[in-house]
MARMARKOL-958459 format. One record per residue (C-alpha): residue in three letters; chain; x, y, z. Coordinates in nm, 3 decimals. Example, Ala and Ser with C-alpha at 12.3 -4.5 7.8 and 13.67 -1.06 7.14 Angstrom:
  zaba  titi       c1       c2       c3
   ALA     A    1.230   -0.450    0.780
   SER     A    1.367   -0.106    0.714
REM end
This chain:
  zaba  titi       c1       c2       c3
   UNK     A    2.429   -1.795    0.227
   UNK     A    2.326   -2.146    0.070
   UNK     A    2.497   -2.463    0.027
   UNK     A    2.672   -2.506   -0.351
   UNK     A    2.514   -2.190   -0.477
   UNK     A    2.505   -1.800   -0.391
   UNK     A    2.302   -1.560   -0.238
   UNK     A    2.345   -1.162   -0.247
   UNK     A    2.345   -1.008    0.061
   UNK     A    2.132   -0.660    0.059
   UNK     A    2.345   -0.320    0.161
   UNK     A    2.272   -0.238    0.466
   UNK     A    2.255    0.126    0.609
   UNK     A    2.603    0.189    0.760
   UNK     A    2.836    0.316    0.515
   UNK     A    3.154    0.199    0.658
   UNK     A    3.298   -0.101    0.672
   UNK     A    3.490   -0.197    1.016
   UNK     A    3.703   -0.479    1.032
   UNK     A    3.561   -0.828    1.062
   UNK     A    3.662   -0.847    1.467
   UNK     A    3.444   -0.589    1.565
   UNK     A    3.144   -0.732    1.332
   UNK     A    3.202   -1.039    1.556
   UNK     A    3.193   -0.852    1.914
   UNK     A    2.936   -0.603    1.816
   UNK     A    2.686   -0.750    1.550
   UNK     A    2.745   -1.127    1.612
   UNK     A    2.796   -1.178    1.966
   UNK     A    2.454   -1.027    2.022
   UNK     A    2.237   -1.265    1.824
   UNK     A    2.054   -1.489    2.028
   UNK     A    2.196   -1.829    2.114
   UNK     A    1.966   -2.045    1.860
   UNK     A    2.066   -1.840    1.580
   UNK     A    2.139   -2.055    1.240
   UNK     A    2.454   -2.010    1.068
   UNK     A    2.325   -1.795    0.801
   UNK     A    2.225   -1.530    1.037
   UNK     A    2.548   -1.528    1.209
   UNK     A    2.744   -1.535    0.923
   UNK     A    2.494   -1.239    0.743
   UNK     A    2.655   -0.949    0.909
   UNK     A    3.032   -1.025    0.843
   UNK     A    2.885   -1.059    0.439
   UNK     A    2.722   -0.732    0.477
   UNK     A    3.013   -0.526    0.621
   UNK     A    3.219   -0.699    0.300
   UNK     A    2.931   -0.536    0.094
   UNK     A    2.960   -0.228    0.244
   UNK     A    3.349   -0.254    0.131
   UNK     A    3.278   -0.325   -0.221
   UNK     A    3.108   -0.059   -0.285
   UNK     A    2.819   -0.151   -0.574
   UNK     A    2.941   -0.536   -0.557
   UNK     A    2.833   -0.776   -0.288
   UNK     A    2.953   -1.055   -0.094
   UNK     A    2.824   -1.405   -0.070
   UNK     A    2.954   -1.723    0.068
   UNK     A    3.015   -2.011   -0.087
   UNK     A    3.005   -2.375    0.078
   UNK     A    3.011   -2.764   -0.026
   UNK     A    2.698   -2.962   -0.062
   UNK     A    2.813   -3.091    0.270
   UNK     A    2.960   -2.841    0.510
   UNK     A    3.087   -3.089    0.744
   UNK     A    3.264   -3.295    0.466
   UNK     A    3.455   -2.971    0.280
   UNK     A    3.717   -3.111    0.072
   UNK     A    4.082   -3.117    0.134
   UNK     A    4.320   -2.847    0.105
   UNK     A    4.523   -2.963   -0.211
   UNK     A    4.890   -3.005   -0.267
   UNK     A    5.100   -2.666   -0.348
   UNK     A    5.093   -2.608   -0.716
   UNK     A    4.807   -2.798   -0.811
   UNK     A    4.543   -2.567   -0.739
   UNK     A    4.243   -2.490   -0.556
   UNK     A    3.937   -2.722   -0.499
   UNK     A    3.692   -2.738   -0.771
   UNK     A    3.417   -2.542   -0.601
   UNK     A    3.634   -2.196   -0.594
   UNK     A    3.776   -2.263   -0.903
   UNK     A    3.454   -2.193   -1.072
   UNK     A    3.340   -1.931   -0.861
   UNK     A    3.661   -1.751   -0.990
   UNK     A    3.612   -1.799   -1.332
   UNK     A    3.262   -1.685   -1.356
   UNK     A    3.168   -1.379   -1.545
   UNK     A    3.154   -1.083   -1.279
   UNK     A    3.343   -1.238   -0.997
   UNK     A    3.594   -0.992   -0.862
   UNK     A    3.742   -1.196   -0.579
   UNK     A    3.746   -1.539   -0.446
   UNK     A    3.910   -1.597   -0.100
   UNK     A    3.904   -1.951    0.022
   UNK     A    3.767   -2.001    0.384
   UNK     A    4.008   -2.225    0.559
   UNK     A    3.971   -2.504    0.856
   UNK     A    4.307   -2.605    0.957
   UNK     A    4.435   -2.799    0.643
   UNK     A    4.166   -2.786    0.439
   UNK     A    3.932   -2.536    0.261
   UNK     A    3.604   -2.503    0.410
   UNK     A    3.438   -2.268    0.137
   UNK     A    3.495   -1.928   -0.012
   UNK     A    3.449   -1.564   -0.010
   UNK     A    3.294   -1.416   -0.293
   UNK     A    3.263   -1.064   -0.398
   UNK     A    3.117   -1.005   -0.733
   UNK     A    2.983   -0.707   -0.915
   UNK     A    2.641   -0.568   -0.841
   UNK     A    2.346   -0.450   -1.065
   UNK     A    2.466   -0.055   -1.031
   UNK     A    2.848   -0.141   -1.146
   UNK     A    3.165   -0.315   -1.075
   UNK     A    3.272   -0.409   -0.715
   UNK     A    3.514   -0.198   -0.552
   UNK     A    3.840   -0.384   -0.466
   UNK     A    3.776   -0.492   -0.099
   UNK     A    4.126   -0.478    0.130
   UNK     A    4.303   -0.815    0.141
   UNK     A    4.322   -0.736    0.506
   UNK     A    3.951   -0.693    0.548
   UNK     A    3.878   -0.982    0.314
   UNK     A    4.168   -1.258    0.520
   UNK     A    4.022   -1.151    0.874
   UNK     A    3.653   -1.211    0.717
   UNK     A    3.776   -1.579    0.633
   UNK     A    3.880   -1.635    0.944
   UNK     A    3.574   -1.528    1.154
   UNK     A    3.379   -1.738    0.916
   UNK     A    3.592   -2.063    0.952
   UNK     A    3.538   -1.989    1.342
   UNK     A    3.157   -1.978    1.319
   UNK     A    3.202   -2.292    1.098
   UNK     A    3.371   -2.480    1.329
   UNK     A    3.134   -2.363    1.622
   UNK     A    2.841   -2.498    1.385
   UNK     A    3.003   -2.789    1.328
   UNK     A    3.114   -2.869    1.717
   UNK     A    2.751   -2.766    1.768
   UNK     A    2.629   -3.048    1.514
   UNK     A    2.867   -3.272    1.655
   UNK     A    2.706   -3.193    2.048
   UNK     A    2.350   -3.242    1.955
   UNK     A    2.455   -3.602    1.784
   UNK     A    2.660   -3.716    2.123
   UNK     A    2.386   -3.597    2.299
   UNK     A    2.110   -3.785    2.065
   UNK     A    2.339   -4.093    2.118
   UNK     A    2.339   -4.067    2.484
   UNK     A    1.977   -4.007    2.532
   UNK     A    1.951   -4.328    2.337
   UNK     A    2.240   -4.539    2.537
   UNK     A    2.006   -4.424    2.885
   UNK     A    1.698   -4.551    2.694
   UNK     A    1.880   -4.847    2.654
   UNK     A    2.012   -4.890    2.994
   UNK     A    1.698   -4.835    3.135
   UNK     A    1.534   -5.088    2.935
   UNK     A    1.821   -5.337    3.019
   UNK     A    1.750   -5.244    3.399
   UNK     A    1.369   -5.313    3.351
   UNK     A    1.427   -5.630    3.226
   UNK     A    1.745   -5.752    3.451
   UNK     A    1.438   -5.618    3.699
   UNK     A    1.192   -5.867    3.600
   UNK     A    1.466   -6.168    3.468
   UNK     A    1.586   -6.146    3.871
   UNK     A    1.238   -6.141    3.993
   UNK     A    1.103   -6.436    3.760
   UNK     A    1.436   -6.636    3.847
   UNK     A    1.388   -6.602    4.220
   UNK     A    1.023   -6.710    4.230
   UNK     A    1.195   -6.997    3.993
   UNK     A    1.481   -7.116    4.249
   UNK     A    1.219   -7.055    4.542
   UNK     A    0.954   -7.298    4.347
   UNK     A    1.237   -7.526    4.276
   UNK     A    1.359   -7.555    4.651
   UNK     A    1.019   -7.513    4.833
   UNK     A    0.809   -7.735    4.630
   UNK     A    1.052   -8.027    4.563
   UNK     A    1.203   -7.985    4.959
   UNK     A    0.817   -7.981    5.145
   UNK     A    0.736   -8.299    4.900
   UNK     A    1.032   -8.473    5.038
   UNK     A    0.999   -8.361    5.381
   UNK     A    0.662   -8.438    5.446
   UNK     A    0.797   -8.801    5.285
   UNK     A    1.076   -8.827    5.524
   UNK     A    0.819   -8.706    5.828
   UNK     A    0.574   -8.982    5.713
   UNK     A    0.843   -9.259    5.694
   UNK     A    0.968   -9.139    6.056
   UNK     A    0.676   -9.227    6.237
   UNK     A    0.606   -9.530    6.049
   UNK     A    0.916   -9.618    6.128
   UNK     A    0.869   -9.492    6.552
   UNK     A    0.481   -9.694    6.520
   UNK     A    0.676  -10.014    6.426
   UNK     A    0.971   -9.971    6.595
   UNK     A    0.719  -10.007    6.889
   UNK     A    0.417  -10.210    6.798
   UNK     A    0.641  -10.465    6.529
   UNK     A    1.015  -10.477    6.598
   UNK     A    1.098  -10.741    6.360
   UNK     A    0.932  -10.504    6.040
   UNK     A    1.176  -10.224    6.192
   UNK     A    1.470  -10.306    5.946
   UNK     A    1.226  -10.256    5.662
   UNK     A    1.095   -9.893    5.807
   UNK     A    1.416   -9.792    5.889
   UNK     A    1.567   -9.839    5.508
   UNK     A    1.259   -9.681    5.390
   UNK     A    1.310   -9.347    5.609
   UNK     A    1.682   -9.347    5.502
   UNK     A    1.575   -9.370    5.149
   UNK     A    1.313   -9.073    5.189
   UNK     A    1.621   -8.870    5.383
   UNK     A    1.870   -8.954    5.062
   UNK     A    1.563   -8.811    4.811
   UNK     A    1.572   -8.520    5.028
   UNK     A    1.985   -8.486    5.029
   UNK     A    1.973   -8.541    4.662
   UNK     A    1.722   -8.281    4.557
   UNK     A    1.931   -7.999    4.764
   UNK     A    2.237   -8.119    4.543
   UNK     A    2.021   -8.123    4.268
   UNK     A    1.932   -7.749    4.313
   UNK     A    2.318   -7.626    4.417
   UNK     A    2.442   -7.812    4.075
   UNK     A    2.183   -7.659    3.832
   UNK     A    2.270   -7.304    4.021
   UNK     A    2.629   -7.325    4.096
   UNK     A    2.712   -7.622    3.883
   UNK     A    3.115   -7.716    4.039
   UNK     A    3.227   -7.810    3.613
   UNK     A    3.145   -7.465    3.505
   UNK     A    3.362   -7.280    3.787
   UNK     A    3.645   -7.506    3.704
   UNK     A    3.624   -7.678    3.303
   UNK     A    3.415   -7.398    3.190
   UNK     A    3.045   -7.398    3.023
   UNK     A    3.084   -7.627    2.759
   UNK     A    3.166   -7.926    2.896
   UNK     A    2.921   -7.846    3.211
   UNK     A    2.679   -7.845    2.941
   UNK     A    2.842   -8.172    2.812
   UNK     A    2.729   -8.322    3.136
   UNK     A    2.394   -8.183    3.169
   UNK     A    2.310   -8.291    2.846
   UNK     A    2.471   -8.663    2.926
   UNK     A    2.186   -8.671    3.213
   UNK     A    1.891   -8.593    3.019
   UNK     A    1.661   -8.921    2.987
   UNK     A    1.695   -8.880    2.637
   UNK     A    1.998   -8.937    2.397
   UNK     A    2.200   -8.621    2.290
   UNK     A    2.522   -8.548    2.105
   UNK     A    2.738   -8.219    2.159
   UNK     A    2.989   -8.098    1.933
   UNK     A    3.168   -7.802    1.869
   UNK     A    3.328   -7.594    2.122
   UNK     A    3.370   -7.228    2.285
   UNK     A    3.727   -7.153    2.283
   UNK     A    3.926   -7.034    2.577
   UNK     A    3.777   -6.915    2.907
   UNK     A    3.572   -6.594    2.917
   UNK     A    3.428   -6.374    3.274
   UNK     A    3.201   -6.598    3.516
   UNK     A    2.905   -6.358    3.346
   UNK     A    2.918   -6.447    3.052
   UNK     A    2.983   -6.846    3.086
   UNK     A    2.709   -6.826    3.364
   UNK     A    2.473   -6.679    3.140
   UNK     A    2.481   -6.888    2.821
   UNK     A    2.511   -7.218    3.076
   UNK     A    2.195   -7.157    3.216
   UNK     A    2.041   -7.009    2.940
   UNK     A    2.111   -7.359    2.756
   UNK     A    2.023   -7.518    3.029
   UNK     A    1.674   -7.390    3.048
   UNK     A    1.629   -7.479    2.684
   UNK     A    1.762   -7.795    2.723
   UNK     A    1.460   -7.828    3.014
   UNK     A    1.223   -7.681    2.823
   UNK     A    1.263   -7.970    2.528
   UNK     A    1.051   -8.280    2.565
   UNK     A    1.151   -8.536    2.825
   UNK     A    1.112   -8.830    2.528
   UNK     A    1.161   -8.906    2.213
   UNK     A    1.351   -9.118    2.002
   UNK     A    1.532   -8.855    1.788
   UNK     A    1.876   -8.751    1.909
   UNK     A    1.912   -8.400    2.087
   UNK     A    2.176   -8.202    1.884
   UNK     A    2.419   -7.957    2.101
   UNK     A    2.657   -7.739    1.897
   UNK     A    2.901   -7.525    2.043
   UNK     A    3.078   -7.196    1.829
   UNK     A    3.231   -6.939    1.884
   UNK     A    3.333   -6.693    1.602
   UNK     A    3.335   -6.258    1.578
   UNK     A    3.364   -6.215    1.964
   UNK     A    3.030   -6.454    2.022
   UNK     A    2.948   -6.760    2.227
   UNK     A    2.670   -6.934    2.068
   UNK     A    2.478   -7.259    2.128
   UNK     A    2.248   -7.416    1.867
   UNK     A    2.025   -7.704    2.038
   UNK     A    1.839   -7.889    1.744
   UNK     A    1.551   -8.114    1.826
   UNK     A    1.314   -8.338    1.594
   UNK     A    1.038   -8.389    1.882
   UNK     A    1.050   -8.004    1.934
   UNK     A    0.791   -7.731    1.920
   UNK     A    0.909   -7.409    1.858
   UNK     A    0.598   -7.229    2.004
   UNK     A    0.615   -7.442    2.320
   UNK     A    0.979   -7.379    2.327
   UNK     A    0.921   -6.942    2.284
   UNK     A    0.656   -6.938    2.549
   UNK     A    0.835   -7.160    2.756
   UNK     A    1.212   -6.909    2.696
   UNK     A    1.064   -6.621    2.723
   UNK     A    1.201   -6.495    3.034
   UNK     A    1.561   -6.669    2.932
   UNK     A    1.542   -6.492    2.607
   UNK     A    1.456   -6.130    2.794
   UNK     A    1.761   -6.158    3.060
   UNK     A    2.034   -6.283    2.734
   UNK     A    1.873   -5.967    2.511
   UNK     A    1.960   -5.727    2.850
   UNK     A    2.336   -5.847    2.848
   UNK     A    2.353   -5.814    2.509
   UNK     A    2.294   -6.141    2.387
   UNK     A    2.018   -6.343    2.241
   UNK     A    1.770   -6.627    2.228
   UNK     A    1.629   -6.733    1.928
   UNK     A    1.375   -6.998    1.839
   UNK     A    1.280   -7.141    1.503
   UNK     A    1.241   -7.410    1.276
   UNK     A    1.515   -7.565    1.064
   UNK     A    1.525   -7.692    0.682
   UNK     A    1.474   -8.031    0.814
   UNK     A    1.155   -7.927    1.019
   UNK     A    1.348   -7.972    1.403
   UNK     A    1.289   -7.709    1.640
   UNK     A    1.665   -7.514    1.652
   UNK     A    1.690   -7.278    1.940
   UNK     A    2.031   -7.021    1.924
   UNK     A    2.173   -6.908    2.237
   UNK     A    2.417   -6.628    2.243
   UNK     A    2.596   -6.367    2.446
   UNK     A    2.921   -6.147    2.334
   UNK     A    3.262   -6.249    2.497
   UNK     A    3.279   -5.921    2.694
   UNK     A    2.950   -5.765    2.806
   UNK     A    2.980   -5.395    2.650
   UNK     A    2.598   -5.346    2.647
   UNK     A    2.558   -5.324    2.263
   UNK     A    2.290   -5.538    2.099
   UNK     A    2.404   -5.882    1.894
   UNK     A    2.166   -5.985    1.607
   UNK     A    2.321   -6.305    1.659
   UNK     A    2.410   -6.617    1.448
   UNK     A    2.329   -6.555    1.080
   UNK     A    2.202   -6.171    1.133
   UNK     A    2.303   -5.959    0.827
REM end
């Protein structure tokens, strides 16, 4: 058997033929489990050898098994592939092979080197066609199983690469929040410590300075409020739960020490993980760009093809800074599906594109501009 062409099959030593069932339980259903088409196929063409006496059977297929072409209209004729097998010199029969509607290949029986074929019984020659269109179709489901399971090997490769790095992303975010409230709370509790017993020492030793003290400890003790509200906004920010990420980002940006300008927008509400995510994703970068300069920060919100995206543009950037400084940002938005790209714009500012998918299906996005 071959693909577009024809091969003879050799007589074998039985001299009858039995009908093509019995091929199937006896000669076929013993092969062993890895056996190719060809050599499950090979017995059902040598019984319709043994049939046609001097002749010999082949089958024919499309260049493409999997993509044989359809079964045409009544009256119009069979598919080009049979129609020349039938009309070549020698050919005694041609019996198309059939899968459902359409015609899968073809039967051949053609006259040998010692003489003409012997007419082979339609019977013999219709149940042949259909044991072959059933090993077809078990070749083809069998194609079809090794490509599902080559595509899920490759979604678990993927989900256990996500896992690794949702693994690490957690991991470098809690050592982030714990640095954030440790280090900022000791440095203002030690202050407010300090500024109570100066204020106790001259409470007692200079009651007329006590005023003074006591304004100074309340001071330390509103740092120390403030940075705990600091923390709770840039983690649970109250504008993102209700206005959505956008305009919380709108805000942030407002209280950078450096102008900015936003534009754009994101369209209607999508989950809590997904406006989450590209919030503080943005929100790092928009920490991660310098603290001064004189050009204005550009924010640009978009959403188009099922993608929220944020483009922060910066004069006073440097996109290396701005990579090393993303790169565990950039790992957790590639694990949901997203993205975090830096680079450097026609204009020479340092443009850094944020995006995540509307619905979190765990498929990659190129992002912005991707092909």
């Amino acid at each position: 058997m071959a693909q577009g062409t024809e091969r003879a099959v050799a007589v074998p030593e039985r001299a009858v033929a039995r009908p093509a069932w019995m091929v199937i339980a006896e000669d076929v259903a013993s092969l062993p489990a890895g056996a190719t088409l060809a050599q499950r196929v090979a017995p059902l063409l040598h019984n319709l050898t043994l049939a046609a006496g001097a002749g010999s059977a082949t089958l024919w297929l499309p260049e493409d098994p999997s993509d044989a072409c359809p079964s045409p209209p009544a009256g119009r004729g069979r598919p080009a592939g049979v129609a020349v097998m039938t009309d070549r010199p020698g050919v005694r029969a041609v019996v198309p092979v059939r899968d459902g509607n359409r015609d899968a290949g073809a039967l051949v029986i053609v006259d040998g080197p010692a003489g003409p074929a012997a007419t082979v019984p339609a019977a013999l020659l219709a149940q042949t066609a259909d044991c072959v269109a059933l090993l077809l179709r078990e070749a083809h489901a069998q194609a079809a199983c090794r490509d599902e399971r080559g595509r899920a090997q490759g979604m678990a490769d993927q989900a256990a690469r996500n896992e690794a790095d949702l693994a690490a992303v957690l991991d470098a975010e809690r050592q982030r929040l714990a640095t954030w409230v440790l280090t900022g709370t000791t440095r203002r509790l030690d202050e407010v410590t300090w500024r109570w017993r100066d204020f106790a020492a001259v409470a007692r030793d200079d009651p007329p300075g006590a005023p003074a003290a006591l304004h100074a400890l309340r001071t330390a003790v509103d740092g120390l409020i403030e940075g705990f509200r600091t923390v709770v906004r840039a983690v649970h920010p109250s504008t993102l739960r209700s206005r959505g990420a956008a305009l919380a980002l709108g805000e942030l940006a407002a209280r950078l020490p450096r102008r900015s300008h936003c534009t754009g927008d994101l369209g209607r509400r999508v989950g809590w993980e997904v406006e989450s995510g590209i919030y503080h994703a943005t929100a790092a970068v928009l920490a991660a760009l310098p603290a001064t300069g004189d050009a204005e920060l550009l924010v640009h919100f978009s959403r188009t093809a099922g993608r929220l995206a944020v483009r922060v543009s910066d004069p006073a950037g440097s996109v290396e800074r701005l990579r090393a400084a993303l790169v565990v940002d950039a790992r957790l938005l590639s694990a949901l599906g997203g993205g975090l790209r830096c680079h450097l714009s026609m204009a020479d500012a340092a443009v850094v594109d944020v995006w995540l998918p509307e619905s979190l299906a765990g498929t990659d996005d190129p992002g912005p501009g991707a092909a």
